[in-house]
C-alpha positions as CSV (number, residue, x, y, z in Angstrom):
1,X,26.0,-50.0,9.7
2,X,22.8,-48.8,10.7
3,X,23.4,-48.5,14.5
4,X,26.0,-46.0,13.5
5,X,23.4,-44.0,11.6
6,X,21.3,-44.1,14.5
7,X,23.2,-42.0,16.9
8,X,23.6,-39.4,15.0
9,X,20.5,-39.1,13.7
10,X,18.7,-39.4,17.5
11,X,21.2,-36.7,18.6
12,X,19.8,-34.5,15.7
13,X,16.2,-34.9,15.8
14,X,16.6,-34.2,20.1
15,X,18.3,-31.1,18.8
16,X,15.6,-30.1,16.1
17,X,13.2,-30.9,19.0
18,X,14.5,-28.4,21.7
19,X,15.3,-26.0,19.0
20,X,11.4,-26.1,18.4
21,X,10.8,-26.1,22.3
22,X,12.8,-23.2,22.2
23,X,11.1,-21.6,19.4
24,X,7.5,-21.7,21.0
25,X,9.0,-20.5,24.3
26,X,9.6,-17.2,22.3
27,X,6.9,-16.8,20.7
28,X,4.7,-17.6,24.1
29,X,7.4,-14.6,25.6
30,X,6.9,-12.2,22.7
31,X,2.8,-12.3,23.9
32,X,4.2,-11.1,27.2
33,X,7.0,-9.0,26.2
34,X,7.2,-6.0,23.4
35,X,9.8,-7.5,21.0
36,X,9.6,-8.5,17.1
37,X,11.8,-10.3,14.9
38,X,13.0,-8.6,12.1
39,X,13.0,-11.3,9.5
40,X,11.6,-14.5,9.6
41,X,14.3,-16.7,10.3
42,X,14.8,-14.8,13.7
43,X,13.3,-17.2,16.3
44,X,15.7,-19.9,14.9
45,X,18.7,-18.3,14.6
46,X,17.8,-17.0,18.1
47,X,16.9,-20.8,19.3
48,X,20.6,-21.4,17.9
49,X,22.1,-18.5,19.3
50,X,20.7,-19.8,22.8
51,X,22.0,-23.1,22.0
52,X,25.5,-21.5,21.2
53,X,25.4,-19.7,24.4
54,X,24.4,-23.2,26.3
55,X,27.4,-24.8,25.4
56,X,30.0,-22.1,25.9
57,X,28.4,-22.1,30.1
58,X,29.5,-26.1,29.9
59,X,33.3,-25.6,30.5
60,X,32.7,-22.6,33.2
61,X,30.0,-24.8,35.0
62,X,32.4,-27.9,35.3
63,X,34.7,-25.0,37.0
64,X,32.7,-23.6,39.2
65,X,30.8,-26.4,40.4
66,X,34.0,-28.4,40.8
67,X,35.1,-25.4,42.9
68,X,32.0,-25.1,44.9
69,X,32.7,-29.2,45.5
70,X,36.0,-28.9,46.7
71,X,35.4,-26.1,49.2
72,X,32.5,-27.7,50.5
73,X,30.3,-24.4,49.5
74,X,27.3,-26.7,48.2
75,X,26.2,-27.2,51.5
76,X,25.8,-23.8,52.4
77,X,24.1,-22.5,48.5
78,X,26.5,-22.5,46.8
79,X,24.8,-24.1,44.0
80,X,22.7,-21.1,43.5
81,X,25.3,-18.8,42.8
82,X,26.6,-21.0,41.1
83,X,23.4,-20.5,38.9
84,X,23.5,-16.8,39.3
85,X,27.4,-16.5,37.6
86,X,25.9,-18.8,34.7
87,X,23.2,-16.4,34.6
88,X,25.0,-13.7,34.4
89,X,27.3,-14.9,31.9
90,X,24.7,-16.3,30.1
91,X,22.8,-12.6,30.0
92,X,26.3,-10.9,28.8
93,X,26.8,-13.5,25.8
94,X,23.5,-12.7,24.5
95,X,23.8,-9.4,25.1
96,X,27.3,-9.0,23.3
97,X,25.8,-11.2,20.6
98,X,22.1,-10.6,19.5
99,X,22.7,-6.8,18.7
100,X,25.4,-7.5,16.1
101,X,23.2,-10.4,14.5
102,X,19.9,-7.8,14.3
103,X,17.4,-10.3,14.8
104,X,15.3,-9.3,17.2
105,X,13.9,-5.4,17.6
106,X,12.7,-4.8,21.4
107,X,10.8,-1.7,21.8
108,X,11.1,-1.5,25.7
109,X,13.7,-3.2,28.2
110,X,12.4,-6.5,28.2
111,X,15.6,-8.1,26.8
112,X,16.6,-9.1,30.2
113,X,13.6,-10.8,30.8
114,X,13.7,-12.7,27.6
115,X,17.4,-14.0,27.9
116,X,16.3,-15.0,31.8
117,X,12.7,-16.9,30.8
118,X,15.5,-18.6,27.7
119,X,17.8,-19.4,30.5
120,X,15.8,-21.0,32.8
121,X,13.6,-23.0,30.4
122,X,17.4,-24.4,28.6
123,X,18.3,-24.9,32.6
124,X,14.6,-26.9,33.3
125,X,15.1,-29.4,30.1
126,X,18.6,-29.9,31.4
127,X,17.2,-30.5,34.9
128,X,14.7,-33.1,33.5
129,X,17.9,-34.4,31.4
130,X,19.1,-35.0,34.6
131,X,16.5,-36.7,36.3
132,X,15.5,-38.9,33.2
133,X,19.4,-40.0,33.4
134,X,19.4,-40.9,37.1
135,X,16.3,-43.2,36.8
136,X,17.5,-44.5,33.5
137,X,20.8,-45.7,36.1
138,X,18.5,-46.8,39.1
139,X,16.6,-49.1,36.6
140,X,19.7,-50.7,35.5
141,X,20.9,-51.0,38.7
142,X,17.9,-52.5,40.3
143,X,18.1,-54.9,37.3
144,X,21.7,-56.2,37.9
């Protein structure tokens, strides 16, 4: 019973822990950029919105990277536009979605700016997902 609990639990506390990542990534942007949150739940209900946004770009990123597998385009960059649709779709998501919410007031155009720092630090903790999970599988490997 309690190794059932456990999962869960971990999967929430990594969750409560990248929201907070997230969190201090704003307010370190919001030094740098001219934006305010209107109320004081903003920065989480942006961390979420960001979240929200992450997981809508997992079905298009299996599509497109499958695509850029199949043609062979990954040799020749693909990869990076790959990045730059995900990007882009990323940027129109939270630009369809944070003016509706009226969480966040930005006094100049800096929005872009802030949706591209968001997207690349979510993109950098996935890329160090990713390398945590390949040696995690060439440590059990090695001790097969």
């Amino acid at each position: 019973m309690k190794k059932i609990i456990l999962v869960p639990l971990f999967i929430l506390i990594v969750l409560i822990i990248i929201i907070c990542l997230m969190m201090g990534v704003e307010y370190l942007a919001s030094l740098l950029l001219n934006f305010e949150f209107v109320n004081f739940y903003g920065p989480i209900i942006l961390s979420l919105n960001v979240l929200a946004g992450f997981l809508l770009l997992i079905p298009f990123s299996i599509l497109l990277e499958a695509i850029v597998n199949y043609t062979g385009f990954n040799k020749y960059g693909g990869n990076f536009i790959v990045h730059l649709i995900q990007l882009s779709l990323f940027i129109f998501y939270m630009e369809f979605t944070i003016p509706r919410m009226d969480i966040v007031q930005f006094y100049s155009d800096t929005e872009i700016i802030l949706y591209i720092i968001m997207y690349f630090t979510f993109l950098g903790i996935a890329k160090i997902g990713e390398l945590i999970k390949k040696d995690d599988e060439q440590s059990l490997n090695n001790n097969k």
